[in-house]
C-alpha positions as CSV (number, residue, x, y, z in Angstrom):
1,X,-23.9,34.7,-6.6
2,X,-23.0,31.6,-8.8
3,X,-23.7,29.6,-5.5
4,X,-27.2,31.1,-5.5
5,X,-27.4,30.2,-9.2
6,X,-26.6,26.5,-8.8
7,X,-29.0,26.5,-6.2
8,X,-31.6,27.7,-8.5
9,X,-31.7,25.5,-11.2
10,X,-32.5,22.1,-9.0
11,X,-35.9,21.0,-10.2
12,X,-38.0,19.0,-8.4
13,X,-37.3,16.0,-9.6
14,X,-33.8,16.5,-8.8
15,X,-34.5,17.3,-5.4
16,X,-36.8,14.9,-4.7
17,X,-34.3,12.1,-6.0
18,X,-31.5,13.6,-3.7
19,X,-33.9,13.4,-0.9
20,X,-34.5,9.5,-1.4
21,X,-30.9,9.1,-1.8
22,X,-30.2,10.9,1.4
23,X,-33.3,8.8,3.4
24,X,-31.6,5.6,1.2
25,X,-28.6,6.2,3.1
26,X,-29.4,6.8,6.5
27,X,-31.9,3.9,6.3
28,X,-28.5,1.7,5.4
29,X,-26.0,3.4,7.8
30,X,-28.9,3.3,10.9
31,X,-28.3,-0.7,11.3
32,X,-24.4,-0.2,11.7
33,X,-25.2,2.5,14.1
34,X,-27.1,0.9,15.9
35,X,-24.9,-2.4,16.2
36,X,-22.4,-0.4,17.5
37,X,-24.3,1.1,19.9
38,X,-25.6,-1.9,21.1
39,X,-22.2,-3.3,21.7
40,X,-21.4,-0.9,24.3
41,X,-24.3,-0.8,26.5
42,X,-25.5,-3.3,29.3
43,X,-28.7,-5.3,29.5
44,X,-30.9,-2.5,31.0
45,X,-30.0,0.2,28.6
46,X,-30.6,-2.1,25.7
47,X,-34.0,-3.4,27.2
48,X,-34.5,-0.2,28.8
49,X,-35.5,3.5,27.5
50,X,-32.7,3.9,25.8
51,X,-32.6,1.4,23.1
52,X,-31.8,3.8,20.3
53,X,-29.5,6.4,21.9
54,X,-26.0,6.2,22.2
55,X,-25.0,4.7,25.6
56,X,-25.1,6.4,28.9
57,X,-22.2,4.2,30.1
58,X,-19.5,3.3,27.0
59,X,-18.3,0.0,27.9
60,X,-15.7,-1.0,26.1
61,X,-15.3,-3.8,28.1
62,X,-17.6,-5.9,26.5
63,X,-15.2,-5.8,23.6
64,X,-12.2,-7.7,25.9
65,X,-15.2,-10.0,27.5
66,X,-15.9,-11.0,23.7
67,X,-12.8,-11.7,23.0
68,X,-11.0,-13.4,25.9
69,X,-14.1,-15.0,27.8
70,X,-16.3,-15.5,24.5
71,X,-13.1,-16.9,22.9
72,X,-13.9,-14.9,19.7
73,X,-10.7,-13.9,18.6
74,X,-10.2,-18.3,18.5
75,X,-13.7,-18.3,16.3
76,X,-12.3,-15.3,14.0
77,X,-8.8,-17.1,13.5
78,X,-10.9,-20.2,12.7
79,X,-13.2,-18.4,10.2
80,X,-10.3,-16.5,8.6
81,X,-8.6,-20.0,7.7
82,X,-11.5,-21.6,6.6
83,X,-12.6,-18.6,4.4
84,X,-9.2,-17.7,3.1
85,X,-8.6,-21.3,2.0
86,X,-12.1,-21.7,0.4
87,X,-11.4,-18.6,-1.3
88,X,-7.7,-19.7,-2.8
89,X,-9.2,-23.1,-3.6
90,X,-12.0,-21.8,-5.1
91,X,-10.3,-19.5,-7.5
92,X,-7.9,-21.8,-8.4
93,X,-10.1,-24.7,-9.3
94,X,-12.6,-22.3,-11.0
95,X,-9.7,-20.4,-13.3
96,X,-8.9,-24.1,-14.4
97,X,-12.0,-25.6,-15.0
98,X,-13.3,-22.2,-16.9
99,X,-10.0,-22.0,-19.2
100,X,-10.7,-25.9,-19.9
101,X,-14.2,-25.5,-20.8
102,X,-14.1,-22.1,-22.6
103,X,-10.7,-22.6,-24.9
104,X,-9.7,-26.5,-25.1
105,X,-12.3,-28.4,-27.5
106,X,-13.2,-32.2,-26.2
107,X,-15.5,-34.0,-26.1
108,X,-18.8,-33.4,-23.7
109,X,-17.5,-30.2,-23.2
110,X,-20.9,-28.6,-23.3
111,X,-22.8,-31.3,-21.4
112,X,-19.8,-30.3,-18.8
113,X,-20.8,-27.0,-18.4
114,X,-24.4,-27.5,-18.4
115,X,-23.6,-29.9,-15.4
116,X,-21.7,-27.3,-13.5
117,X,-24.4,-24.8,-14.0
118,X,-26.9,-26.8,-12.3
119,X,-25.2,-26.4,-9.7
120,X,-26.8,-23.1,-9.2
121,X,-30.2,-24.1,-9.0
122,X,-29.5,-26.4,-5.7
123,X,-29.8,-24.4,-2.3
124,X,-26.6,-24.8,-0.5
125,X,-28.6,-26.5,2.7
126,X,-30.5,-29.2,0.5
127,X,-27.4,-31.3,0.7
128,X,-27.5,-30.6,4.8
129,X,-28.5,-34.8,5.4
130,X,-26.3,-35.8,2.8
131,X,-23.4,-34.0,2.9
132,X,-23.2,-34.7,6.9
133,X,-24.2,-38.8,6.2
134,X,-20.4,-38.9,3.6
135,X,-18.5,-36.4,5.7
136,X,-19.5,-38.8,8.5
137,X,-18.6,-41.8,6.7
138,X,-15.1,-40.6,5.3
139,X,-13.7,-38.9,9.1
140,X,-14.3,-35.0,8.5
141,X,-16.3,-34.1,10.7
142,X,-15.4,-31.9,13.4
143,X,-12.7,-30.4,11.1
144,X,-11.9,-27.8,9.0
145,X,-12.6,-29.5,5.9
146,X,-15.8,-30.4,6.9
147,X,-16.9,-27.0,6.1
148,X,-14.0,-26.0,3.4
149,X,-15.0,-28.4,0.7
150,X,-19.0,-27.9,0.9
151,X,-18.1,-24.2,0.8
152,X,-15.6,-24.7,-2.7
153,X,-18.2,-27.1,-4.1
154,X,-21.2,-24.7,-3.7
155,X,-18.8,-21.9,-5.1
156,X,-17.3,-23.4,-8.2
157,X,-20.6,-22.8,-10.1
158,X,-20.7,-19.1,-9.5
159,X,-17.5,-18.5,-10.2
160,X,-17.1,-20.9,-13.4
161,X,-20.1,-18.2,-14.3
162,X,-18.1,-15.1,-13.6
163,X,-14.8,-15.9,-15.1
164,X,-16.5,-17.6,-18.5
165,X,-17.4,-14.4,-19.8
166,X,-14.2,-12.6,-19.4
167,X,-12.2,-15.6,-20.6
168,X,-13.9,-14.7,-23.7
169,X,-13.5,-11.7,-24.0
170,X,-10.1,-12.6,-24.1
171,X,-8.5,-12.6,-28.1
172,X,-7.3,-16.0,-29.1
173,X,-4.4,-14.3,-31.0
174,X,-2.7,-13.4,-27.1
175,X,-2.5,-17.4,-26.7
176,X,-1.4,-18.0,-30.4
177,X,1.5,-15.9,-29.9
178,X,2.3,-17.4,-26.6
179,X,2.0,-20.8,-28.5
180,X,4.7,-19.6,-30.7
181,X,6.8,-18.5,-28.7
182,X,7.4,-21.4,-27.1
183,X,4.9,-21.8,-24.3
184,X,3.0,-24.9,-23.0
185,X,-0.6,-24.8,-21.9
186,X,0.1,-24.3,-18.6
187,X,2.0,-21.6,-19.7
188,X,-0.4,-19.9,-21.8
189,X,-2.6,-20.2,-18.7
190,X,-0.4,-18.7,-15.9
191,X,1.4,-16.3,-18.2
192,X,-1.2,-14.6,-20.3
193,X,-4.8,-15.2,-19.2
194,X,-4.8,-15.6,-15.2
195,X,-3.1,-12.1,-15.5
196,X,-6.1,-10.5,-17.4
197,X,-8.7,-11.8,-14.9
198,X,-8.2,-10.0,-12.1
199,X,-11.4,-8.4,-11.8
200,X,-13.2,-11.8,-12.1
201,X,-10.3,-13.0,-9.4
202,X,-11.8,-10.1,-7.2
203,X,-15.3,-10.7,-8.1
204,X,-15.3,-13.9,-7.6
205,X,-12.9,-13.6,-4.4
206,X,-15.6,-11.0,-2.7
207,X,-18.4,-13.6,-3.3
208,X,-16.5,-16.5,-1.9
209,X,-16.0,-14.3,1.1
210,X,-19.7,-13.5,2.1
211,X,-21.1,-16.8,1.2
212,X,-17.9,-18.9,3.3
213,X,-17.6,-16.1,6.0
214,X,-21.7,-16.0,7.2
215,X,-22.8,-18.8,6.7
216,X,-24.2,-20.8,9.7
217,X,-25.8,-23.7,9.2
218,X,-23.0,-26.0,8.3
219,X,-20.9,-24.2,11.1
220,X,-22.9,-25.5,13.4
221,X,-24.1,-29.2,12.4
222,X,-20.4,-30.3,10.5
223,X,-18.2,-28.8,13.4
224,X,-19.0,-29.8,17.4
225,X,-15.3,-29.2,19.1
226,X,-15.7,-25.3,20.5
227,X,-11.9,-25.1,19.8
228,X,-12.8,-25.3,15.9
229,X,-16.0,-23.1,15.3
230,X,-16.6,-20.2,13.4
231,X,-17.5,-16.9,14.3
232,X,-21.3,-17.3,13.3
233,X,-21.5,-20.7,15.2
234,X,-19.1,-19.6,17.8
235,X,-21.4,-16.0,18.2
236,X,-24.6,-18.5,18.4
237,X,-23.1,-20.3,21.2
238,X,-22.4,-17.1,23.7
239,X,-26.2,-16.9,24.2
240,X,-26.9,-18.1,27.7
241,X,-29.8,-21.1,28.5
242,X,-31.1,-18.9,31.6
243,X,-29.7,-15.4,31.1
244,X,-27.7,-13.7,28.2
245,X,-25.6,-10.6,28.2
246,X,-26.1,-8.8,25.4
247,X,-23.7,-6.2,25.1
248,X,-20.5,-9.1,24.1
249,X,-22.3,-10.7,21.3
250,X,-23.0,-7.5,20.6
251,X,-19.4,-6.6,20.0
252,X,-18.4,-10.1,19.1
253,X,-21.1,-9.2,16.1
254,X,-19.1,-5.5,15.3
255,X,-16.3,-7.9,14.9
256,X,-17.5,-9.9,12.8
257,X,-18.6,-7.0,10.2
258,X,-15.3,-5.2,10.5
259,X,-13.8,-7.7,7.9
260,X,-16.6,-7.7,6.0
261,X,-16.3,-4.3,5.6
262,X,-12.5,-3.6,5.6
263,X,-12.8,-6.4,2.1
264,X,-15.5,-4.5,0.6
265,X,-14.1,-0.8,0.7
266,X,-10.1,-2.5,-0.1
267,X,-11.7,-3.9,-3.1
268,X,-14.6,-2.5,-4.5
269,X,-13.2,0.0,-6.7
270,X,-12.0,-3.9,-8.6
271,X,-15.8,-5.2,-8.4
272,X,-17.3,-1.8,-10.2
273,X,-14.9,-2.6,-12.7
274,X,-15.6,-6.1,-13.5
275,X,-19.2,-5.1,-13.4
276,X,-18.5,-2.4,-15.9
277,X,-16.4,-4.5,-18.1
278,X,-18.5,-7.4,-18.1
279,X,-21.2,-5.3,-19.0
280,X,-19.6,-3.7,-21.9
281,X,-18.1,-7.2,-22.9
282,X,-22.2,-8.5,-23.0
């Protein structure tokens, strides 16, 4: 009876919002689907009548072809360094130079900040030509680095951004105390305010991710040796110049979202968080 009740007081509106919420998230969860159900199937199935359906045939071997003779377990070792060391360098460097522009008072301090900011307005592949012409001309390319330190350069700005406005949200009386009691700057730093911006750490960890872990261009002109690419440039290279099987790069593509994933849902509870707080704190 009181189930019958509930059921009676949805208006319209409410049903017609939990319709576009329900349609909202099948139109979201379809691609996933369908990705996965691409990566077991052959090349007539996908070209075939069955391009939606789940496969007639599950091959999971497509899965060991990817790995072993698409050598994309070699470009996901390679991506995971290269985005877990952009990520560490980036939060470092970012913590630093946010604490030294926000708190310490010298001069051109503002100018500073106004300088990193603009680094917001340039699209990462603008600086394609140049960046390539000075990576050339110092030895990096083909290397790790080649792509680490575009990746921490383009991500300072957005981060520096993030972590400003919890650094002051931060009271100045927390430092004071620490002053008095004995500790340095870098102990102020490390011992009172790095610990209070672990959502902006997160934040700014999850967007580091993303930006480092899909991107392509770069992948592909700054690194040549096979043994050293990426997943995304490693992923592009498994298409065939006369014929392409689909079904690997289809699985080598579920592997690539699996981290993606696993990050998200391990740390978005920290994200809705800083979002929260930083929009209380505004």
């Amino acid at each position: 009876m009181k189930h019958a009740l509930r059921l009676g007081k949805i208006t319209p509106t409410t049903a017609v919002t939990q319709a576009f919420l329900v349609l909202w998230t099948v139109v979201n969860i379809f691609p996933l689907y369908w990705l996965l159900a691409f990566s077991l199937k052959d090349n007539a199935e996908i070209f075939g009548d069955n391009v939606i359906g789940l496969p007639r045939k599950w091959l999971f071997a497509n899965y060991g072809q990817a790995l072993v003779g698409g050598k994309v377990g070699v470009y996901l070792a390679n991506s995971a360094i290269v985005t877990g060391l952009t990520i560490v360098l980036t939060v470092v460097v970012a913590l630093m130079a946010t604490y030294a522009l926000t708190r310490m008072k010298w001069r051109g301090r503002g100018a500073m900040m106004v300088f990193m900011m603009l680094g917001l307005m340039i699209p990462i592949h603008a600086a394609l030509l140049p960046l390539f012409i000075v990576m050339s001309r110092v030895h990096l390319l083909s290397t790790r680095w080649a792509l680490i330190l575009p990746y921490v350069a383009f991500g300072i700005p957005m981060a520096i951004m993030i972590v400003s406005g919890f650094i002051d949200s931060i009271p100045r009386e927390l430092e004071e105390a620490a002053c008095i009691d004995g500790c340095t700057i870098y102990g102020i730093f490390v011992r009172v305010v790095a610990p209070m911006l672990m959502p902006a750490i997160v934040t700014v960890s999850i967007f580091t991710f993303l930006q480092s872990w899909n991107e392509l261009l770069f992948a592909q002109v700054f690194v040549s040796k096979d043994a050293l690419r990426t997943l995304t440039a490693g992923i592009q290279s498994m298409y065939g110049q006369y014929q392409t099987d689909w079904g690997p790069i289809g699985a080598a593509l579920v592997i690539a979202t699996i981290p993606t994933l696993a990050i998200y849902l391990a740390m978005s509870g920290q994200v809705q968080k800083s979002f929260i707080a930083g929009a209380v704190k505004g």
